[in-house]
MMTF fields as JSON, N, C-alpha, C and O atoms, coordinates in Angstrom:
{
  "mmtfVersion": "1.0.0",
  "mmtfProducer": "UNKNOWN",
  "numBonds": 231,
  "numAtoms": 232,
  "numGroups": 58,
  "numChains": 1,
  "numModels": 1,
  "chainsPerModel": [1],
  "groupsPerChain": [58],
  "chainIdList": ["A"],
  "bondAtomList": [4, 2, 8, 6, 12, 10, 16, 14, 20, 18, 24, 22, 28, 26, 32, 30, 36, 34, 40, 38, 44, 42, 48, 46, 52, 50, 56, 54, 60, 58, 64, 62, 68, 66, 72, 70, 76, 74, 80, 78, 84, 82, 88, 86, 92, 90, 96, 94, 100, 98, 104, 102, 108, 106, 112, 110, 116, 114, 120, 118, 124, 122, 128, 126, 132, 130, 136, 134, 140, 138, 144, 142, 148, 146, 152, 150, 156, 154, 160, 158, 164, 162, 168, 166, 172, 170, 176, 174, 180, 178, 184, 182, 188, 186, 192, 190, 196, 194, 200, 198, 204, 202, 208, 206, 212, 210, 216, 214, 220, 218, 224, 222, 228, 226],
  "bondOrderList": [1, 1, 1, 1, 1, 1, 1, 1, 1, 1, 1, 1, 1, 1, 1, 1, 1, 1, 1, 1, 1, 1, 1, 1, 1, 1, 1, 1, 1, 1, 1, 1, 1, 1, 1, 1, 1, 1, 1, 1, 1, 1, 1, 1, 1, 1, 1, 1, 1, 1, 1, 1, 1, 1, 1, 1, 1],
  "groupList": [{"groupName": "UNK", "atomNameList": ["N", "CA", "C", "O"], "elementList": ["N", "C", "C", "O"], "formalChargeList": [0, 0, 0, 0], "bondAtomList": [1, 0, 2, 1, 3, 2], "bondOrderList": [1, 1, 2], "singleLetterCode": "X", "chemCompType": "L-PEPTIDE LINKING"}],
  "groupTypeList": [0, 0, 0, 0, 0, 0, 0, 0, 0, 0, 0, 0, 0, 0, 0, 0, 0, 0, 0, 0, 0, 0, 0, 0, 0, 0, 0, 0, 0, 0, 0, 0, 0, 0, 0, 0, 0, 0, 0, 0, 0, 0, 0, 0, 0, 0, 0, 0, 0, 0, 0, 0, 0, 0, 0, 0, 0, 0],
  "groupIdList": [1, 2, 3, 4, 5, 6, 7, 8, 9, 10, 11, 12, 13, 14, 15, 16, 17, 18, 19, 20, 21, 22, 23, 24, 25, 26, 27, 28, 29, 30, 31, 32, 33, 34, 35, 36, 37, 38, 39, 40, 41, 42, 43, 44, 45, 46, 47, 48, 49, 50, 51, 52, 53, 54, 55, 56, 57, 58],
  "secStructList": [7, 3, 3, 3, 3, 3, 3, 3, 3, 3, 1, 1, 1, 7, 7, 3, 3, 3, 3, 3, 3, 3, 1, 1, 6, 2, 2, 2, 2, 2, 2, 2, 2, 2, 2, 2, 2, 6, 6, 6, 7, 7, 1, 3, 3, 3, 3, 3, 3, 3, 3, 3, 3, 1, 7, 6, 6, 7],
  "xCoordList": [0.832, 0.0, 0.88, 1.992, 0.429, 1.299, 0.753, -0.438, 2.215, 1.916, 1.613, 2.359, 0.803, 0.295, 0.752, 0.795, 1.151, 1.346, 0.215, -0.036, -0.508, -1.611, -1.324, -0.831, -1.708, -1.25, -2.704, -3.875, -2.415, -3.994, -3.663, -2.652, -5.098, -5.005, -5.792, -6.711, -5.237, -5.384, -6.012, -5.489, -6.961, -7.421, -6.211, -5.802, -5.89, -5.115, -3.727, -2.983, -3.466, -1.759, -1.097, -2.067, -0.201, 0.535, -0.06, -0.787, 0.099, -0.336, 0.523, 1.517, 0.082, 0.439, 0.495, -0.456, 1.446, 1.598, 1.874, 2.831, 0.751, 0.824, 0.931, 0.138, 2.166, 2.182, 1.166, 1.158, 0.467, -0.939, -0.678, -0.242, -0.991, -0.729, -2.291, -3.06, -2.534, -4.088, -3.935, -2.851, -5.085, -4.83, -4.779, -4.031, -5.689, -5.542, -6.091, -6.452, -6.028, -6.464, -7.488, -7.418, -8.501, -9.683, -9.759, -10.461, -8.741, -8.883, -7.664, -7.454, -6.725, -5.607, -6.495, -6.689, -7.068, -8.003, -8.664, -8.804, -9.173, -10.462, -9.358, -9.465, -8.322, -7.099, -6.655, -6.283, -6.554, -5.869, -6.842, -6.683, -8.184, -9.131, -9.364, -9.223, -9.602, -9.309, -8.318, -8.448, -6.995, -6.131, -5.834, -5.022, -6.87, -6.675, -7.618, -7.252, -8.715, -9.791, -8.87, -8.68, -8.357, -7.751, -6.571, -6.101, -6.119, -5.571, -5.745, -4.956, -7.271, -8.004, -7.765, -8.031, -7.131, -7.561, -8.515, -8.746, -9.088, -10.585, -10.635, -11.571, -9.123, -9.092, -8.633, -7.771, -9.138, -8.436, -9.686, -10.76, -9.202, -10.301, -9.912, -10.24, -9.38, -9.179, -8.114, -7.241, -8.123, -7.168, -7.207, -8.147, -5.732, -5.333, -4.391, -3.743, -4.296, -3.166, -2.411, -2.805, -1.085, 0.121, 0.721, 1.037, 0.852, 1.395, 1.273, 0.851, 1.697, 2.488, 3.465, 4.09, 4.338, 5.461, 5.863, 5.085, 7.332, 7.507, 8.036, 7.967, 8.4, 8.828, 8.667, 8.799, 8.425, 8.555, 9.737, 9.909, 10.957, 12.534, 11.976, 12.248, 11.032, 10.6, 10.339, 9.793],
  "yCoordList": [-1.183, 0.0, 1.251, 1.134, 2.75, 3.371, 4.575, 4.881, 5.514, 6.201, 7.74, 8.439, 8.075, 9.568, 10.168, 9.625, 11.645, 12.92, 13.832, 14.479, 14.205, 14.558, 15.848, 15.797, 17.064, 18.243, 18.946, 19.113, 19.074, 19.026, 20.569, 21.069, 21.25, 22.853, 22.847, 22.068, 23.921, 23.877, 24.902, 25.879, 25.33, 26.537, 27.663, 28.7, 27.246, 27.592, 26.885, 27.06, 26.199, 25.639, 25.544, 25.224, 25.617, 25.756, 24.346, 23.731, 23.826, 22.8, 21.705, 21.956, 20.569, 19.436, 18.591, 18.749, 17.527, 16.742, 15.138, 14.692, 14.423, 13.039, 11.9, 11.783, 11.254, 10.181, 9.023, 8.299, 8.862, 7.721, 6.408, 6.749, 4.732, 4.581, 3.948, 3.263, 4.132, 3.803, 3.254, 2.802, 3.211, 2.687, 3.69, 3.873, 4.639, 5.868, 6.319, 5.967, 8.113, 9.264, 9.532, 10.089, 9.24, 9.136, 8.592, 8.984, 7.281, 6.429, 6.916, 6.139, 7.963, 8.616, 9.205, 8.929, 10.12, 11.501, 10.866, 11.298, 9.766, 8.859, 8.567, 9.181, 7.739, 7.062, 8.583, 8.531, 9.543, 10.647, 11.077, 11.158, 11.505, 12.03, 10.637, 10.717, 9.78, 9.021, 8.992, 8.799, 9.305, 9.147, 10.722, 10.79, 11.887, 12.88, 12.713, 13.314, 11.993, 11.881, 11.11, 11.659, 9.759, 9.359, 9.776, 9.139, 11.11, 12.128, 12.945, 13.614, 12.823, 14.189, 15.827, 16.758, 15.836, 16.994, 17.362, 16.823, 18.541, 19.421, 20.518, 20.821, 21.047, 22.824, 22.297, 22.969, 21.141, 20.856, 21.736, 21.892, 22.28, 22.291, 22.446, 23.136, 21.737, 20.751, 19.89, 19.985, 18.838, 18.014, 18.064, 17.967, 18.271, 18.303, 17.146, 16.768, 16.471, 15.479, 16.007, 16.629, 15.923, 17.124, 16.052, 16.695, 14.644, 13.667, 12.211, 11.605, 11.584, 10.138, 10.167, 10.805, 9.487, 9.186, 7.666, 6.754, 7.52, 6.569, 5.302, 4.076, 6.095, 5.587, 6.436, 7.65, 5.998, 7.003, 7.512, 7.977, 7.622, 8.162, 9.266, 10.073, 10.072, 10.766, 12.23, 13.145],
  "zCoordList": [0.0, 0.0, 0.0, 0.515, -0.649, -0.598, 0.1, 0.162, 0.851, 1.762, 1.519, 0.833, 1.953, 1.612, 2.921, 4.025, 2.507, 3.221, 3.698, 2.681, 4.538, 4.896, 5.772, 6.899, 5.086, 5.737, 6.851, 6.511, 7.457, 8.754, 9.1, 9.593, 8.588, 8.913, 10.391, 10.643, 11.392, 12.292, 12.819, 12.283, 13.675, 13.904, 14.687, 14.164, 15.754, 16.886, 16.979, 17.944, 16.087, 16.334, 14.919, 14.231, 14.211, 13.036, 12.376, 13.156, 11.266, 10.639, 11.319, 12.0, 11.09, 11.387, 10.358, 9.591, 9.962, 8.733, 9.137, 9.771, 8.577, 9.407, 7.856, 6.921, 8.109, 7.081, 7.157, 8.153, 6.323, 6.533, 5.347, 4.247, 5.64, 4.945, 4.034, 4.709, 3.042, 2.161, 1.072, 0.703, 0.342, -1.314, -1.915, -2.876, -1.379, -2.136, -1.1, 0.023, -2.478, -1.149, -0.527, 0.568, -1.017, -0.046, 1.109, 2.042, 1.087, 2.19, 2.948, 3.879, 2.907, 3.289, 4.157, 5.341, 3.405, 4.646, 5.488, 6.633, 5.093, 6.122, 7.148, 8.209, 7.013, 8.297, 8.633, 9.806, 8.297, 9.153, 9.785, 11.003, 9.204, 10.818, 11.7, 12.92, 11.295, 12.457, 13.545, 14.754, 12.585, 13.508, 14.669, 15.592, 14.157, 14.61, 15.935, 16.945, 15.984, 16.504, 17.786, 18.871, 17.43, 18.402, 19.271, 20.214, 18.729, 19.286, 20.183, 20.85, 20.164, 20.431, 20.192, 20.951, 18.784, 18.465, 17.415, 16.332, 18.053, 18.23, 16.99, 16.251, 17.051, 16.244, 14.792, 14.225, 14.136, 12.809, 12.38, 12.96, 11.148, 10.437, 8.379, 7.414, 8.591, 6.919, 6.972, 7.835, 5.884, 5.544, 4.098, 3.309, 3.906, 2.344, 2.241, 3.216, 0.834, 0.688, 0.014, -0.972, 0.341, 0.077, -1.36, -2.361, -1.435, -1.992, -1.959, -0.974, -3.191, -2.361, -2.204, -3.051, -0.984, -1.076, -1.016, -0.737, -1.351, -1.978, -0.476, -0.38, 0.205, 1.941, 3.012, 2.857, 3.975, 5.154, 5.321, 6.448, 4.325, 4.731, 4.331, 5.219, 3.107, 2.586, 3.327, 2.71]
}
């Protein structure tokens, strides 16, 4: 599966960028608010997919 870059706009804190791994990007954004949720953060308010990359050395 390959790994997407997921740039998370934030209300109150600078962006955040979480490597996710999916089939594609739809299912990128779906595993990153999840994974924001299980974070518990509150002040996101968008997710963009910045890329694929080819490894997490990336």
């Amino acid at each position: 599966m390959p790994h997407y870059k997921i740039k998370v706009l934030r209300c109150y804190n600078s962006p955040k960028i979480l490597t996710v791994t999916a089939s594609n990007s739809q299912q990128a954004i779906r595993a990153a608010a999840a994974d924001l949720r299980n974070e518990g953060v509150t002040d996101a308010r968008g997710l963009e997919v910045i890329g694929q990359v080819k490894s997490l050395r990336d």
